[in-house]
C-alpha positions as CSV (number, residue, x, y, z in Angstrom):
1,X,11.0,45.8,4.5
2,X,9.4,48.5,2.8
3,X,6.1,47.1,0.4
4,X,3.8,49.0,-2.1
5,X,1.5,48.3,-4.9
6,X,3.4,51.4,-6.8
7,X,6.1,50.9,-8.9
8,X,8.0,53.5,-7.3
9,X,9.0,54.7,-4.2
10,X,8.2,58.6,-3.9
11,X,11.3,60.1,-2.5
12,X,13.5,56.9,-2.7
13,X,15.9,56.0,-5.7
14,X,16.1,52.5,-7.1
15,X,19.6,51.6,-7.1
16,X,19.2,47.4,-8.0
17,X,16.3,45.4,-9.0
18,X,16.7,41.9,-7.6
19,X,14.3,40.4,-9.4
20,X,10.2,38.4,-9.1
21,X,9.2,37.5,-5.4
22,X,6.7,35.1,-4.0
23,X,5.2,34.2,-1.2
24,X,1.9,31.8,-1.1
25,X,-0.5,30.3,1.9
26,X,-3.1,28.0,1.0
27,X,-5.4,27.0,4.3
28,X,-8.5,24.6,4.2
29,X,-11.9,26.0,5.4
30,X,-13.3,24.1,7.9
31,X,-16.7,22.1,7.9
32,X,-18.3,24.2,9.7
33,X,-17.5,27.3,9.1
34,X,-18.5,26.1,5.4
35,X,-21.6,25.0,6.9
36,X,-22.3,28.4,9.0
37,X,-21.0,30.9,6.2
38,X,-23.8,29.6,3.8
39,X,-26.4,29.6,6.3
40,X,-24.9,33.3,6.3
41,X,-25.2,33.7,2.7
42,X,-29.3,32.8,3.1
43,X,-29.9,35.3,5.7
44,X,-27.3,38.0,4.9
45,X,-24.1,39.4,6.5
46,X,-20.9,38.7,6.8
47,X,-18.8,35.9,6.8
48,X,-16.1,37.1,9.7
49,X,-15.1,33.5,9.9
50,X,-13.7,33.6,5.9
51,X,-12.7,37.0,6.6
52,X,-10.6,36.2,9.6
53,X,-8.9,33.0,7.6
54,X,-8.5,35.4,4.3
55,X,-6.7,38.1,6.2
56,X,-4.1,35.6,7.8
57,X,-3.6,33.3,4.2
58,X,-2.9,37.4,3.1
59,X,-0.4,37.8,5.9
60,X,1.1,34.7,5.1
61,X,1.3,35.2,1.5
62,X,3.3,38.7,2.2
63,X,5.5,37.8,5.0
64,X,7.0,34.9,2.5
65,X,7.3,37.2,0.1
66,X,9.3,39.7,2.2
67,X,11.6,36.5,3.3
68,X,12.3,35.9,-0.1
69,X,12.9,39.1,-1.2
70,X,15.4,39.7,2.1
71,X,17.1,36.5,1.1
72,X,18.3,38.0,-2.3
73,X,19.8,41.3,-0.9
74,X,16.4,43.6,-0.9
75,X,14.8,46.4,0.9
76,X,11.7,46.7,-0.4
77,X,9.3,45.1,-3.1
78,X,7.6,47.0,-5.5
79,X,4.6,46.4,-7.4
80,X,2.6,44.0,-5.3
81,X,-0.2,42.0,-6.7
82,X,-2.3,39.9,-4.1
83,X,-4.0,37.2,-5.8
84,X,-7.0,34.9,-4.1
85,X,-8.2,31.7,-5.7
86,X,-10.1,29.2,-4.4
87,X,-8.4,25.3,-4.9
88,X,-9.0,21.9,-4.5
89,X,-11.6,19.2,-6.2
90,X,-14.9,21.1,-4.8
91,X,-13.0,24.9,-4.0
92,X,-12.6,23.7,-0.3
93,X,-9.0,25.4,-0.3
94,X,-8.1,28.7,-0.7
95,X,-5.0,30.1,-1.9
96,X,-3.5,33.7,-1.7
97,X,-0.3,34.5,-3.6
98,X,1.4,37.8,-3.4
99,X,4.0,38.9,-5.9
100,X,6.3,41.7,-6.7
101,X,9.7,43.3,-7.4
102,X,12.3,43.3,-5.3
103,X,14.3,45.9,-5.2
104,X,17.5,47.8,-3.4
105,X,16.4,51.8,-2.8
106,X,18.6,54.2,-1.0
């Protein structure tokens, strides 16, 4: 499944556009790592915890995205937008959505 932020494909011809696809991954942050990333925060750095979590919610998000898109007939998605918000009654959650076009190019 070909995937790109552009809203073209250089070289490639759109021949259908499916239509919107989504794909989201919301994963709780541990206590700890909570608890370790803001003692990071204090003394500087990175967080390679969050970063590790954030990367695979992103994965997620993208890979459902492509599913969906493949279930309605396409081979590709087209102007991707990755979105990260942070959910739940005290932000414990954090959700990462990716959206975009799918589309049929030859």
């Amino acid at each position: 499944m070909l995937t790109t932020t552009t809203n073209t494909v250089e070289g490639q011809r759109i021949v259908a556009y499916k239509g919107l696809v989504m794909g989201e991954a919301i994963l709780g942050a541990n206590i700890f790592r909570d608890f370790f990333a803001g003692i990071r925060d204090i003394v500087g750095g990175r967080s390679a915890a969050y970063e590790k979590e954030l990367n695979r919610a992103r994965e997620i998000a993208v890979e459902e995205m492509c599913a969906d898109a493949e279930g309605i007939g396409a081979n590709a998605v087209i102007g991707i937008d990755i979105d990260y918000e942070t959910v739940g009654s005290n932000g414990s959650m954090l959700m990462v959505s990716a959206s975009g076009t799918a589309v049929v190019i030859e």
